[in-house]
C-alpha positions as CSV (number, residue, x, y, z in Angstrom):
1,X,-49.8,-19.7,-29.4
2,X,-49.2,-21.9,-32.1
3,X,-49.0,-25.1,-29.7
4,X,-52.2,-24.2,-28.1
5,X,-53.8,-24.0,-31.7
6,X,-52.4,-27.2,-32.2
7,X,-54.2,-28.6,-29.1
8,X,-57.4,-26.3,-30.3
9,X,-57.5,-28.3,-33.9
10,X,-56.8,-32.2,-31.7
11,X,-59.4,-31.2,-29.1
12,X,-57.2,-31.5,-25.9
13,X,-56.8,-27.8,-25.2
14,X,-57.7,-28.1,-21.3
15,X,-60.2,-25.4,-19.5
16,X,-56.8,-23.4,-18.4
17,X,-54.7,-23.3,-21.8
18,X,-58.6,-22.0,-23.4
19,X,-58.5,-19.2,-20.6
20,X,-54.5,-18.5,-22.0
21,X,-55.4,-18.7,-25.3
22,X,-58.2,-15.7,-25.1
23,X,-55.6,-13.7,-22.8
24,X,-53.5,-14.1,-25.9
25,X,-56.2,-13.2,-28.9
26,X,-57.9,-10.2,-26.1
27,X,-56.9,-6.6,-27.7
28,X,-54.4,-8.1,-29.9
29,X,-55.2,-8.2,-33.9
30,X,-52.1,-9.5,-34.8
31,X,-52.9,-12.7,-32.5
32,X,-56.4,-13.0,-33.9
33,X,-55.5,-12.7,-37.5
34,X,-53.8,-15.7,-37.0
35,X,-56.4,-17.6,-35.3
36,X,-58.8,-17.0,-37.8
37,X,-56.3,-18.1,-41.0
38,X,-56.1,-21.0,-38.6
39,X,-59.4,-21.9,-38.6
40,X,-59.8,-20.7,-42.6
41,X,-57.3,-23.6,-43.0
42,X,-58.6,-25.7,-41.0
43,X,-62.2,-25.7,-42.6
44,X,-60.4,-25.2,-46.5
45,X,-59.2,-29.0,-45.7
46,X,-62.0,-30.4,-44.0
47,X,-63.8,-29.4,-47.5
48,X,-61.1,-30.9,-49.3
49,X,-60.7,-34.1,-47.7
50,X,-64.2,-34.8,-46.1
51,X,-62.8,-35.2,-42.6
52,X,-62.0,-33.6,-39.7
53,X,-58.5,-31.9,-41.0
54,X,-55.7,-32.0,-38.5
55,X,-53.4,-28.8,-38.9
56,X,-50.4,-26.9,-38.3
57,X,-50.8,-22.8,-37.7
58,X,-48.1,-22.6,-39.2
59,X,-49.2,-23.4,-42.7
60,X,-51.7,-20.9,-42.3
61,X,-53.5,-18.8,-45.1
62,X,-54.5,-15.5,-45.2
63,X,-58.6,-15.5,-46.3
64,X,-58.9,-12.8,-49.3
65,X,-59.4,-9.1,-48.3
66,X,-61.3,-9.7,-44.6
67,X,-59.3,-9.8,-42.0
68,X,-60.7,-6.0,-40.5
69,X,-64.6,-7.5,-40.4
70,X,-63.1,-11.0,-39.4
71,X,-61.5,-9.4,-36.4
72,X,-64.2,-7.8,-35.5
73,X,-66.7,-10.5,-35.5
74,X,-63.8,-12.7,-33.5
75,X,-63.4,-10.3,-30.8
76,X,-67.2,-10.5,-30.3
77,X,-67.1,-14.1,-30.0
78,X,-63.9,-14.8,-28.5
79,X,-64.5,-14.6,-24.8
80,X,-67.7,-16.7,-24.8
81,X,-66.0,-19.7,-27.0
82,X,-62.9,-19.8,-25.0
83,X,-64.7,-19.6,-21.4
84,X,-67.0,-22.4,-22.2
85,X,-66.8,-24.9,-19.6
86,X,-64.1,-27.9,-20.4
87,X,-66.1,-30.6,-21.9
88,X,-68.7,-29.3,-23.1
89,X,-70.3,-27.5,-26.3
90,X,-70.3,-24.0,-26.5
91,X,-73.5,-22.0,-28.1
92,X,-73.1,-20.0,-31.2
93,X,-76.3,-19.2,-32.1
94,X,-80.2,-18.1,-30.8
95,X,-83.6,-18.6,-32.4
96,X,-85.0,-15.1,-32.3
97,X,-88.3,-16.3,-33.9
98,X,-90.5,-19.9,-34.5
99,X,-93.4,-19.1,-36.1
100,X,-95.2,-22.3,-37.8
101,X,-92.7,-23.8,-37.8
102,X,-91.7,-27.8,-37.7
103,X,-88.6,-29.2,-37.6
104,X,-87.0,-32.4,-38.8
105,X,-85.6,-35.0,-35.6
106,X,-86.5,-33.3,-33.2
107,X,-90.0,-32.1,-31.1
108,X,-89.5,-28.2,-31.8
109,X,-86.5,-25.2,-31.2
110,X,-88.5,-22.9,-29.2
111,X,-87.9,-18.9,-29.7
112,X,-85.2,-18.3,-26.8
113,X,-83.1,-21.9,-27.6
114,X,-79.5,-21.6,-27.6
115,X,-77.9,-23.5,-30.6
116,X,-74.6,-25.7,-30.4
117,X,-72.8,-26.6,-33.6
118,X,-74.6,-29.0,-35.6
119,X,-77.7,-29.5,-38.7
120,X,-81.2,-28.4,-37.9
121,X,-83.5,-29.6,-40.6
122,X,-86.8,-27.2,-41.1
123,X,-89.6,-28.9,-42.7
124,X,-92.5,-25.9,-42.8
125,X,-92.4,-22.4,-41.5
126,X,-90.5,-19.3,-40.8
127,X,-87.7,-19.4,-38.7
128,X,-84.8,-16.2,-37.3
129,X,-81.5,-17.2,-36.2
130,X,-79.1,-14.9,-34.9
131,X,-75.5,-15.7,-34.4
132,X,-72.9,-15.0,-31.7
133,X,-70.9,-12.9,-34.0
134,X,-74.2,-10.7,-35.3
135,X,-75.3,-12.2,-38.4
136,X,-79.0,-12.9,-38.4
137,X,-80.5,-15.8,-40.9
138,X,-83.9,-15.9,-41.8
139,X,-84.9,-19.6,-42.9
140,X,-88.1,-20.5,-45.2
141,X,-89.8,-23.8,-45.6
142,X,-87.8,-26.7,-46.0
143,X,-84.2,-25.9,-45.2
144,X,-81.3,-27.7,-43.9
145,X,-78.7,-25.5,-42.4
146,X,-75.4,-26.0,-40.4
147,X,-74.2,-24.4,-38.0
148,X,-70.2,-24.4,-37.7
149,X,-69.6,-21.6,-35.7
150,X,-70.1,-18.4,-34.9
151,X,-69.0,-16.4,-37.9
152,X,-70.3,-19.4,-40.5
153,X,-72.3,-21.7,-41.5
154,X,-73.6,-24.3,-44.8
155,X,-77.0,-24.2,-46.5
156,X,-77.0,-27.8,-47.4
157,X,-80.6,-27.4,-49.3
158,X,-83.3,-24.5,-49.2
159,X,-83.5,-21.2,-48.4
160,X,-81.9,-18.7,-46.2
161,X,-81.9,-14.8,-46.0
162,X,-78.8,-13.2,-44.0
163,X,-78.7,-10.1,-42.6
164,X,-74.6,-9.2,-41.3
165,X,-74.4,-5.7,-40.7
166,X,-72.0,-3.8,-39.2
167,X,-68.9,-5.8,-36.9
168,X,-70.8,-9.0,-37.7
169,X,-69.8,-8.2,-41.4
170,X,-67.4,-11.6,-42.8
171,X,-70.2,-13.8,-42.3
172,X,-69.5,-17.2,-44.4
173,X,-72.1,-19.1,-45.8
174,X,-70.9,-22.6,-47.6
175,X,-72.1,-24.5,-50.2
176,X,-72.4,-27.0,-52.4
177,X,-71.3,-24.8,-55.4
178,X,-69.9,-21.7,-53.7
179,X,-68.5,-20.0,-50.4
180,X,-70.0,-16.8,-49.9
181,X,-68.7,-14.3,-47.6
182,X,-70.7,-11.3,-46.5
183,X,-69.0,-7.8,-46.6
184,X,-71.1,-5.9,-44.3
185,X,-74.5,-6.7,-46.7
186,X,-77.9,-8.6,-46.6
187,X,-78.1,-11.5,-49.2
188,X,-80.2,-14.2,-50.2
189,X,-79.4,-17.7,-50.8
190,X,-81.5,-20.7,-52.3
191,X,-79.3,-25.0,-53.1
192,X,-81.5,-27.1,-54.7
193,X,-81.4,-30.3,-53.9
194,X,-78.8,-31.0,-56.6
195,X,-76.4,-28.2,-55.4
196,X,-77.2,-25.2,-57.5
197,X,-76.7,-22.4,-55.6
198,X,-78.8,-18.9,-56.4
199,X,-77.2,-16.1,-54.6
200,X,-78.7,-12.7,-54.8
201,X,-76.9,-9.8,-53.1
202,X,-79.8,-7.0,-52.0
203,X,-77.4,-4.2,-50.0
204,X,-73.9,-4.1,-50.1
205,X,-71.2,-7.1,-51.0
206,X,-71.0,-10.4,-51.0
207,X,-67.6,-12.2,-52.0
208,X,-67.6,-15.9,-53.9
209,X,-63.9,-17.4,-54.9
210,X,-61.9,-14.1,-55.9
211,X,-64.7,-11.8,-57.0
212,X,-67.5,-9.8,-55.4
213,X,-71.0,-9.5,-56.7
214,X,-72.9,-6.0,-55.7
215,X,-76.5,-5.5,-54.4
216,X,-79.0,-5.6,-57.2
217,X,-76.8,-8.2,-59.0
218,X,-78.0,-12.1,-58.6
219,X,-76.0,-15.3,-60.0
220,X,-76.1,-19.0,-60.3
221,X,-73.8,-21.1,-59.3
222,X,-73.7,-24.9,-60.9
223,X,-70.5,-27.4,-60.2
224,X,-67.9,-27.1,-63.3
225,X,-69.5,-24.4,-64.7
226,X,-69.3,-20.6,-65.2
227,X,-71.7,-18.1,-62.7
228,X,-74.2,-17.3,-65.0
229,X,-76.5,-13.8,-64.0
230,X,-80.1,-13.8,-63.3
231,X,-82.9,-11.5,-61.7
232,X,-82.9,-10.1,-58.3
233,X,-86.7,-11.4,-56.4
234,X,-86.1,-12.7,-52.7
235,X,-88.0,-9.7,-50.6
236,X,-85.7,-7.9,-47.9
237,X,-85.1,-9.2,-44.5
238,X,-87.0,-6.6,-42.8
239,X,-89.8,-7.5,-45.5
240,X,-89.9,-11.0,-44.3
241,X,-90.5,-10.1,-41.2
242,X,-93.4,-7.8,-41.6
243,X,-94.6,-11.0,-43.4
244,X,-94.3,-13.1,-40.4
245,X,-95.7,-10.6,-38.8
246,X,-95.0,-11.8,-35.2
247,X,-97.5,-10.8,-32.5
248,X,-97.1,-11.2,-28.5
249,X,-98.2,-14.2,-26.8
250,X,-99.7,-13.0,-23.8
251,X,-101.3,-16.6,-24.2
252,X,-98.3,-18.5,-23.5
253,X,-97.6,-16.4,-20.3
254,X,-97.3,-18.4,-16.8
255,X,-97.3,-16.0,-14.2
256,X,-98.9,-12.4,-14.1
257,X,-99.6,-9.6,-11.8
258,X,-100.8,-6.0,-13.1
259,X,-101.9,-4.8,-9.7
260,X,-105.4,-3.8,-11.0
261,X,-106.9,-2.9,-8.2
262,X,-108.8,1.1,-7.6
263,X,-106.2,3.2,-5.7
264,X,-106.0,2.9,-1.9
265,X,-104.1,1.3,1.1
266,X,-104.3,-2.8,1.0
267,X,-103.3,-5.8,3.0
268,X,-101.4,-8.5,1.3
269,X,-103.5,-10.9,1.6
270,X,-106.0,-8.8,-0.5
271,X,-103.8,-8.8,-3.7
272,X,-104.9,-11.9,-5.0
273,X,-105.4,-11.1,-8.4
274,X,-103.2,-12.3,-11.5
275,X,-102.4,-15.7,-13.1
276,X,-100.2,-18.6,-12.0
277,X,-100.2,-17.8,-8.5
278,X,-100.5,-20.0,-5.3
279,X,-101.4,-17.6,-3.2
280,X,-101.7,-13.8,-2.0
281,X,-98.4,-11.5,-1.6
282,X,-97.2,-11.8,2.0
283,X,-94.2,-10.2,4.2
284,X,-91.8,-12.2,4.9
285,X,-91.9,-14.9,7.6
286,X,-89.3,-16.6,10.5
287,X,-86.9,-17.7,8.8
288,X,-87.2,-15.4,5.5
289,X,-86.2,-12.5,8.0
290,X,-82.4,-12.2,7.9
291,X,-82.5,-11.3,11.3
292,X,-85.6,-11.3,14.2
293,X,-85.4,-7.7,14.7
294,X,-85.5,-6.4,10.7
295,X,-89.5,-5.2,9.7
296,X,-90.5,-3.6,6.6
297,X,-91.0,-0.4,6.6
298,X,-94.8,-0.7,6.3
299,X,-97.2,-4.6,6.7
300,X,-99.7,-3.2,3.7
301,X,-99.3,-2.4,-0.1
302,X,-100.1,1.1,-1.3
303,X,-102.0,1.0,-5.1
304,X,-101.5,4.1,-7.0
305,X,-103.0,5.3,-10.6
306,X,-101.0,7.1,-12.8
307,X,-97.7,7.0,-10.9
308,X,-95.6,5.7,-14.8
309,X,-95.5,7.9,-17.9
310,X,-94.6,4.2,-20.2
311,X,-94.1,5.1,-23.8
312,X,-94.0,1.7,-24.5
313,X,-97.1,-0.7,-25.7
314,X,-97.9,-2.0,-22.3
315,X,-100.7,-1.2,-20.3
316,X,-99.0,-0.3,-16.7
317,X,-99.8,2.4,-14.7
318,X,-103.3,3.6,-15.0
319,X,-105.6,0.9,-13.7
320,X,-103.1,0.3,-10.9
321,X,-99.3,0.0,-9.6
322,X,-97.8,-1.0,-6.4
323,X,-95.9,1.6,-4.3
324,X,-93.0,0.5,-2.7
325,X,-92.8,3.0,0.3
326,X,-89.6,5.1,1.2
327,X,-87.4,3.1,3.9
328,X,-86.7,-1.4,3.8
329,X,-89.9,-3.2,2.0
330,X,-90.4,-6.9,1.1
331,X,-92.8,-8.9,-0.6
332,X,-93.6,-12.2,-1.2
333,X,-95.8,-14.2,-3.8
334,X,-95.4,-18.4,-4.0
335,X,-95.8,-19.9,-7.4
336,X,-98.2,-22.4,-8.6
337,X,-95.3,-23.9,-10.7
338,X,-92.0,-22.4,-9.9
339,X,-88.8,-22.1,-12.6
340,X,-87.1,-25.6,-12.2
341,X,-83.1,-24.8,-12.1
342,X,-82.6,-28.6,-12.4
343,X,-84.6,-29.3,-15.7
344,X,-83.7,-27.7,-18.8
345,X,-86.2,-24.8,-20.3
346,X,-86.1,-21.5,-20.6
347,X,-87.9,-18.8,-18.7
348,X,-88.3,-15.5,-19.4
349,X,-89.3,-12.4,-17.4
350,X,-90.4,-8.7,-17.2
351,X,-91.0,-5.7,-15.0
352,X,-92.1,-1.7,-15.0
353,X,-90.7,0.3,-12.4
354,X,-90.4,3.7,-12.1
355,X,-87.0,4.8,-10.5
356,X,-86.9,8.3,-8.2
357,X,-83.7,10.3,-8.2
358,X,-80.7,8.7,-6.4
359,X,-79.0,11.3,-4.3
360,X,-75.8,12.2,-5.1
361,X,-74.2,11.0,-1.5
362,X,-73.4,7.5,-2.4
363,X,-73.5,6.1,1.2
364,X,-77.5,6.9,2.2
365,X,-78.7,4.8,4.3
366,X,-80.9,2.4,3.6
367,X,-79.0,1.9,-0.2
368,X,-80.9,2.9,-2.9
369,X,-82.0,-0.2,-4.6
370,X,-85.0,-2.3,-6.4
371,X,-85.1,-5.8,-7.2
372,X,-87.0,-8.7,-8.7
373,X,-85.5,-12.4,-6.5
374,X,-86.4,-15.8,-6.9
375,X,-86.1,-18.1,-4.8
376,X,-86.9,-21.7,-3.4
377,X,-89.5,-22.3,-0.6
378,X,-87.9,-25.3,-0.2
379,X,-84.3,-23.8,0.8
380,X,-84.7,-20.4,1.0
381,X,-81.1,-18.9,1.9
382,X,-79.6,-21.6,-0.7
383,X,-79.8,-20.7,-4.3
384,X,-81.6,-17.8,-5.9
385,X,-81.8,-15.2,-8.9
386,X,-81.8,-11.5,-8.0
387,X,-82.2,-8.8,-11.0
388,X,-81.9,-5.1,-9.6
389,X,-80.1,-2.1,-9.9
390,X,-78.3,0.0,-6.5
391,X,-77.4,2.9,-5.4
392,X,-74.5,3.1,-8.8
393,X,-77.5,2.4,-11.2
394,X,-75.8,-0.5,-13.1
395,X,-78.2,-3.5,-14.1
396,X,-77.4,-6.4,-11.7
397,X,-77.5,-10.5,-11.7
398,X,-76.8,-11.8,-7.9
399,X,-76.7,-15.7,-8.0
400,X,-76.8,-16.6,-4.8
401,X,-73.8,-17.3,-3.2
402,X,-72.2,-18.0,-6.8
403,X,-71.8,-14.7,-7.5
404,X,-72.6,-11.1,-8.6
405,X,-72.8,-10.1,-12.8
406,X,-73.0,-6.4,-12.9
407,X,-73.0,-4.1,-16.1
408,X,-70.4,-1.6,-16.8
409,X,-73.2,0.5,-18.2
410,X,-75.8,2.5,-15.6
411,X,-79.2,3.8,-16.7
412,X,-81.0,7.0,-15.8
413,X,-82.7,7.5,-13.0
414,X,-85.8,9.6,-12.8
415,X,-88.1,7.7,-15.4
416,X,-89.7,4.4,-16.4
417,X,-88.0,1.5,-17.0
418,X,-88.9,-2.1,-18.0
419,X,-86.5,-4.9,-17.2
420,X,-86.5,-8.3,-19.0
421,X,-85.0,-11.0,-18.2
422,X,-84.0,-14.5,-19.3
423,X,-83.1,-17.6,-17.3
424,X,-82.1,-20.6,-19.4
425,X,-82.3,-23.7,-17.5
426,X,-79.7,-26.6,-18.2
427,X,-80.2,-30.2,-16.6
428,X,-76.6,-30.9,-17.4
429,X,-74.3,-27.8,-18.6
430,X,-74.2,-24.1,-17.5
431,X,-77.3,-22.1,-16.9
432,X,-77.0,-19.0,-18.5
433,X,-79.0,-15.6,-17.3
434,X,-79.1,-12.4,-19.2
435,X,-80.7,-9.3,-18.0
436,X,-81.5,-6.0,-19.3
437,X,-83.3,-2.4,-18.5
438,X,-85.1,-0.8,-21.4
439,X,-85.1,3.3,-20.7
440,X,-88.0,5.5,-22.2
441,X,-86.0,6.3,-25.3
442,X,-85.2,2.7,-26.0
443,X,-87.2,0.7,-28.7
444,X,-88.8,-2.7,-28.4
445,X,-88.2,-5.3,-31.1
446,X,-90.1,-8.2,-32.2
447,X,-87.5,-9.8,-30.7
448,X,-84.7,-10.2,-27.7
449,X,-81.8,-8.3,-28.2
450,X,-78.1,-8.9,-29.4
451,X,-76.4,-7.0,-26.4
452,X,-77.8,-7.7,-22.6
453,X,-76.3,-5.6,-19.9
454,X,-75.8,-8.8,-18.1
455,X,-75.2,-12.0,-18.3
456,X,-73.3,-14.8,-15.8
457,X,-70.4,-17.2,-16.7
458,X,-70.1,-20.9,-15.0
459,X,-73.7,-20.3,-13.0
460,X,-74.8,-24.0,-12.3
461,X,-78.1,-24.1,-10.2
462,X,-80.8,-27.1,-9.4
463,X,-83.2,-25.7,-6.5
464,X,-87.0,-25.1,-7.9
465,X,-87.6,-21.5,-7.6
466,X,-90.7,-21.1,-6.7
467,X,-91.0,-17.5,-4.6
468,X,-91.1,-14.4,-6.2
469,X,-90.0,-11.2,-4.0
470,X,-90.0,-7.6,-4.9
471,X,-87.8,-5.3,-2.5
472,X,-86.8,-2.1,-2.4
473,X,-84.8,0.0,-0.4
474,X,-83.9,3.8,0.0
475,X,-84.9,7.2,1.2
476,X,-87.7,7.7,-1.5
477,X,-90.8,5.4,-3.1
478,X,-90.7,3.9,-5.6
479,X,-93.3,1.8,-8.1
480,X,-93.2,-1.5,-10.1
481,X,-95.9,-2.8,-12.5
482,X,-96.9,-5.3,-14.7
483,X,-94.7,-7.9,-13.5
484,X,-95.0,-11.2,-16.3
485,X,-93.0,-14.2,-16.6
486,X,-93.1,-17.0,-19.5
487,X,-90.9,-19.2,-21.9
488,X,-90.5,-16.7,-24.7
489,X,-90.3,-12.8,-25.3
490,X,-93.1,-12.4,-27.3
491,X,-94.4,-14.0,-24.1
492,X,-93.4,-11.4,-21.5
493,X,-93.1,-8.4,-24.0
494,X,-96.1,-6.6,-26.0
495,X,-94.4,-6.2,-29.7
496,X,-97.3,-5.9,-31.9
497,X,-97.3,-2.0,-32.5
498,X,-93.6,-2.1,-33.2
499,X,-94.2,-3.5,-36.7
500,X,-96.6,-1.2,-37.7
501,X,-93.8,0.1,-39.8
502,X,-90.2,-1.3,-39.7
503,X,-88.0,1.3,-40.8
């Protein structure tokens, strides 16, 4: 282990020792405890010297009194650093939310954008940043913040609120005048430009050198001189937010189709309704048909009212929802502009269906099953995205050819569900999908959430997908609604009445 650290700190730890490495730190404390006094070292010297420090483990110190929440937050991160693709850099961060804001070198970080190691510079605005290891930042006005990994970062000037509850507790925060390390706690954090640092703990702990400040207490820091107490006044994180107040943006939405049409028995090619479309919904043609001899179970689309009891904001189910009948059904919709694989961006989507009771024989013929596919008119057997659920009732990524990315977890059958999805696009690097199905008793949030029940590893795609197909199989109907796609959440998801109080 200590060699492959060695080769971690000189950068020439190939794809294969990174896969040995996490075997090694997987399940084992003792192994990650290590790792992370490596990495403690390792950033103590680069402080120290200004440069890039080159290391042995074995000199390795033990960081005061945090190892539990450290090896927590490492386990969490772990697998996604060390799987990264060879070569390239691997995310550590998300921007939850971009309201107002502008940013310093570069055109904009929209709400969705994955964030490699690095400064981003805010000049106006409200930004929320949450990273791989759990700790959310909120960032005011004009900040400069980098990112170093995961579990850390440095406020170089302005203002930042973090949030690290829970296994993302050990959070460090650098700067100019302090290290501050977050012990399961919310804190605020203003540098001026000439390095004070105010640090004002508002629940739980925060650490600085050997000593630990509690919530309600506030202090400033000043090079060469003694922390000096002041008054608690940054508002709370949850507080900030309500300020923000963030509101869907059924505006920026690209594609839409609520089925709003009176109940009754329709062709296709009457469902023209909706945004972003190219055409009607159609069954599927020549070579679209795996084989000559496979129909669909019925050539027209059945609207119901009233078929989805939906608890959340969204207005499915009473002015319309398609049935898809018992037995093999397929439809087809082209897209004005379809989700380029080969550019990068980031596209998100959503979905109501309602799911019947599986049966509990687990061979029925056809397979109980739903799904949402895209795929390119172009190719159409080549690449694709597929988000579903079968007969087992655990939320399902199938790309293509390059694999399927199942959930260990299975949902309920028998209720409403909406799934959302998000497709980030990468010209050069690895896409990266993430899916997830949101039950009745599950709550909406302002924004995506920390834990997905899927997500794919070393996806690479390039076709323009550009056909959307719904399908369902199995020996009862079911219904889907409300389909929406679009580059952000707040996009594809109705949010507003979940802030009406924010507990």
């Amino acid at each position: 282990m200590n060699e492959l650290l060695r080769k971690l700190s000189d950068g020439t730890l190939t794809y294969d020792e990174a896969k040995q490495l996490n075997e090694l730190l997987r399940g084992n404390p003792e192994a990650c405890e290590v790792y992370l006094n490596h990495i403690a070292l390792e950033a103590q010297l680069e402080r120290e010297l200004q440069q890039p420090a080159k290391i042995s483990p074995i000199r390795a110190i033990r960081p005061i009194g945090l190892m539990k929440p450290l090896m927590a937050a490492a386990a969490a991160i772990t697998l996604a650093f060390f799987l990264w693709p060879h070569g390239t850099t691997a995310p550590l961060a998300t921007v939850l939310l971009s309201e107002d804001c502008v940013w310093k070198g570069r055109e904009s970080l929209p709400e969705g954008s994955r964030l490699i190691p690095g400064k981003i510079q805010l000049s106006s605005g409200t930004a929320i940043l949450r990273f791989d290891g759990g700790a959310e930042a909120i960032l005011r006005g004009e900040t400069t913040l980098e990112l170093l990994s995961a579990v850390q970062a440095r406020l170089i000037t302005g203002e930042v609120v973090i949030r690290a509850e829970g296994d993302a507790a050990g959070f460090k925060l650098l700067t100019p005048a302090s290290e501050l390390t977050d012990l399961g706690t919310e804190f605020a954090v203003k540098v001026q430009r000439s390095g004070v640092t105010e640090l004002q703990v508002l629940d739980g702990q925060v650490g600085y050198g050997d000593a630990i400040a509690d919530a309600g207490h506030a202090l400033r820091f000043e090079a060469g001189k003694e922390a000096e107490a002041m008054s608690v006044t940054s508002p709370r994180f949850t507080d900030l937010i309500q300020q923000a107040a963030p509101k869907e943006r059924r505006d920026l939405m690209t594609h839409y189709d609520g089925f709003f049409y009176d109940a009754g028995t329709y062709q296709p090619s009457d469902i023209v309704k909706g945004k972003g479309w190219a055409g009607p919904w159609r069954l599927r043609l020549g070579i679209e048909l795996r084989h000559p001899n496979e129909i669909d179970s019925t050539t027209d689309m059945r609207i119901v009212e009233g078929g989805l009891t939906v608890p959340w904001p969204i207005p499915g189910g009473k002015l319309g929802g398609l049935e898809m009948p018992a037995g093999r059904s397929f439809r087809l919709r082209p897209m004005k502009q379809g989700i380029d694989m080969g550019n990068d961006g980031i596209t998100y989507f959503s979905l109501i269906t309602y799911e019947p009771e599986h049966g509990k024989k687990r061979h029925t013929t056809p397979v109980e099953g739903v799904r949402l596919t895209f795929r390119s008119s172009a190719d159409y057997w080549n690449e694709s995205l597929s988000f579903g659920c079968q007969q087992s009732l655990r939320p399902l990524i199938q790309a293509g050819a390059q694999g399927s990315f199942a959930s260990a977890a299975a949902i309920a059958d028998e209720q409403s569900l909406l799934w959302i999805g998000k497709i980030i696009r990468r010209a050069d690097g690895e896409d990266e999908i993430f899916f997830r199905i949101y039950g009745q008793a599950d709550a909406l949030d302002y924004a995506e959430p920390a834990t997905w029940h899927s997500s794919t590893r070393g996806l690479r795609q390039s076709a323009v997908l550009d056909l959307v197909i719904l399908s369902s199989t199995g020996q009862n109907p079911r219904i889907v609604d409300e389909l929406r796609i679009g580059p952000t959440w707040r996009s594809v998801v109705p949010i507003q009445a979940q802030l009406t109080k924010v507990e």
